[in-house]
C-alpha angles and dihedrals in degrees: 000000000000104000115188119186109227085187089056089052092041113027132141091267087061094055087044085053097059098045100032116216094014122105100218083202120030137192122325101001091055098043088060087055116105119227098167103143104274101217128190116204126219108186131197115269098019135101097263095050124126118228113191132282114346118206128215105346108236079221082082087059095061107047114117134272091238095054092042102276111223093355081056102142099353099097115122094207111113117214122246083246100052091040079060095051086045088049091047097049095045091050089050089055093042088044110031094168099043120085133224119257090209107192088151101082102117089191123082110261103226132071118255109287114279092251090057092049089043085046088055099050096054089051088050099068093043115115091218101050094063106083136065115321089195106174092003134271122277104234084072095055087049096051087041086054091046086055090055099047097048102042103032101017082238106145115208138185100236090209096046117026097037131068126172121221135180101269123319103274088070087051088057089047098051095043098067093045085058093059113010110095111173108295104025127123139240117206092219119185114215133240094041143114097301091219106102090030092056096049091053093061093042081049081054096253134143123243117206120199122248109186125202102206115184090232081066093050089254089292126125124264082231086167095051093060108115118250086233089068090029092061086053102040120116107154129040118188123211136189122193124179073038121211122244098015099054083222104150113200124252124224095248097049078051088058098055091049087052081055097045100047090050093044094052094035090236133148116244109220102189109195096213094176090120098043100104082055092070105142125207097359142041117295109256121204129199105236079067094081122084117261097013100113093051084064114024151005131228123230122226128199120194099199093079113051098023087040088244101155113156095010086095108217143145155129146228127211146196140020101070098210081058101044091048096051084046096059095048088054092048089050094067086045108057145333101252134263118300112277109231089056078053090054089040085052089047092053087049091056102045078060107071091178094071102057085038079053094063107036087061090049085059101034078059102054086040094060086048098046091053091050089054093045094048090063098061107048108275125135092226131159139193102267112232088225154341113064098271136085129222125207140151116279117239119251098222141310128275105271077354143110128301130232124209096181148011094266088057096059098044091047090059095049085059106042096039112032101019095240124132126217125154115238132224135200110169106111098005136325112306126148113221113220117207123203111192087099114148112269119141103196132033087246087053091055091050089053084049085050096046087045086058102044084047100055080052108048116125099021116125110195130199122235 
């Protein structure tokens, strides 16, 4: 007989482990629960039986082409984010009493605003938010449509033209599987978020680069891509504010998109999870320009600008007829996002000064961390938007060492100096700064600024 204690696996130390200084469970209520070891059986001679070592699984004859088919989870190559993690881990051990200078978070650093988590619990003990969301509620479109139309003068059938989804990386999974059949192709721009870009190739599409160079202002050659790709494109896929550059669009970059689109007969997918981080003028989207709505839809987030993050939550909006196949494809993908998160999210967007809030706290760190930059060589420049900042990586150090790459460089701020960026080498070596380090106060991010310059002090790198 094999026993295994799923109170031992799972107990309450476990939990308090995981939320240090809280009782999940307090008084009364946890005291009548039982915690006696819970045991399965698997006796001799029976089904469930376990005889002995098993070899290859045939299961790993079976796994999919898109995912890697047999090879599926035996490649040796080790990703740019998990050589991070290894780097981090190994300049913490070689400097114990050094910290990090993380500027590699990619996630804002604070909890949702007090009014939305107040929002929330209020939803939570409602009777009618606990079942199934599907498609989504429509208090959160409106207030979704209300957004649009106070921020952008985009006006938006709630019912129609806006569909929540949880988060925005589902939005770019399901929408290739509304339009990508095998052998159509995703105009897809580089560097960006790799979602939409990596369904259409398990949907057996094509992606065609698209790179934002910074000689073409980080926006795409869209007149230089070959007939060939043009006669088979479907889908193009946008990002401004784009991540990592901070370019915003202009409107008239937005109206050639609008021609194109017609002229090709393609889709527009605008990834908008930046927009609230608009820095030094008013946000543009997208759906402002003439024409947009009849050929795209732009996707929200609200765990940017509303610090959302792991609430899951977004919207697209836009074209109906996309927005309606959308929603038939997201039906057979998931139930919606609990309800009461959706009337919390409502309550954000209805607030313009928390996701204003933000965006000053990040315009500010960006304008210290160019300074500091600056300093120190770097060809760097105030981003127009997002919370990172994108500059050209250094070639090497004065009677230092040489980089080849991005990753390089990157590799030896974090050995050597204990300070995280996160490398790219897409189109060319530049290191992406991220901002949403933890600093309280504005004095706190002045003495994370100082720490940085200081680690720094009396290299002298080569551009």
């Amino acid at each position: 007989m094999v026993e295994g204690n799923l109170a031992r696996n799972f107990g309450w130390t476990d939990l308090e482990a995981w939320y240090p200084g809280t009782n999940p469970c307090p008084g009364p209520a946890r005291a009548s629960l039982s915690l006696k070891p819970i045991t399965r059986h698997f006796e001799a001679g029976t089904s469930n039986a376990i005889e002995g070592p098993v070899s290859e699984s045939y299961i790993q004859k079976l796994f999919a082409e898109r995912i890697g088919g047999e090879t599926y989870g035996k490649s040796t190559a080790i990703y740019k984010f998990e050589k991070i993690k290894r780097a981090k881990r190994q300049a913490i051990a070689d400097f114990p009493d050094r910290s990090l200078v993380d500027f590699g978070i990619g996630e804002n650093d604070e909890m949702a605003p007090v009014p939305v988590r107040e929002a929330l619990k209020l939803a939570v003990d409602a009777p009618a938010n606990r079942g199934y969301a599907d498609n989504g509620i429509l208090p959160y479109q409106e207030a979704a449509a209300r957004y649009m139309d106070r921020n952008f003068g985009v006006k938006l059938d709630p019912a129609t033209q806006i569909l929540h989804t949880i988060g925005s990386k589902p939005a770019y999974a399901l929408l290739p599987a509304v339009f990508i059949n095998p052998g159509d192709v995703t105009l897809f721009t580089v560097p960006g978020y790799p979602v939409a870009g990596t369904w259409t190739k398990y949907l057996g599409g094509i992606v065609h680069n698209l790179p934002l160079l910074p000689e073409n202002d980080f926006f795409p050659d869209l007149d230089g891509i070959p007939p060939e790709v043009l006669a088979k494109a479907k889908i193009l896929v946008i990002n401004y504010p784009n991540s990592p550059s901070g370019k915003t669009a202009t409107r008239e970059f937005y109206e050639k998109v609008v021609v194109f689109a017609k002229k090709h007969g393609v889709v527009v997918i605008q990834d908008a999870a930046h927009l609230p981080f608009t820095h030094g003028a008013k946000p543009l989207s997208f759906l402002e320009v003439p024409g947009a709505i009849d050929v795209g839809v732009e996707v929200h987030s609200m765990s940017k600008g509303w610090h959302m993050i792991g609430w899951r939550l977004g919207f697209v909006a836009g074209n109906s007829l996309v927005v309606k196949a959308l929603g038939d494809v997201k039906d057979n993908s998931d139930s919606g996002q609990f309800k009461a998160i959706q009337m919390a999210a409502a309550a954000a967007l209805d607030d313009d000064s928390l996701w204003r809030n933000a965006q000053q706290k990040y315009q500010r760190r960006q304008e210290m961390l160019v300074e500091r930059l600056r300093a120190l060589g770097f060809d760097a420049t105030m981003p127009q938007g997002t919370y990172f900042l994108y500059a050209k990586a250094p070639k090497g150090i004065v009677n230092g060492p040489v980089f080849e790459h991005a990753e390089a460089a990157s590799q030896w701020f974090i050995r050597e100096k204990s300070i995280v960026t996160v490398p790219f080498d897409d189109i060319g070596p530049h290191l992406r700064f991220s901002v949403t380090y933890e600093a309280a106060t504005v004095a706190d991010e002045k003495a994370y600024m100082d720490v940085f310059s200081e680690r720094l002090a009396g290299v002298q790198f080569q551009f």
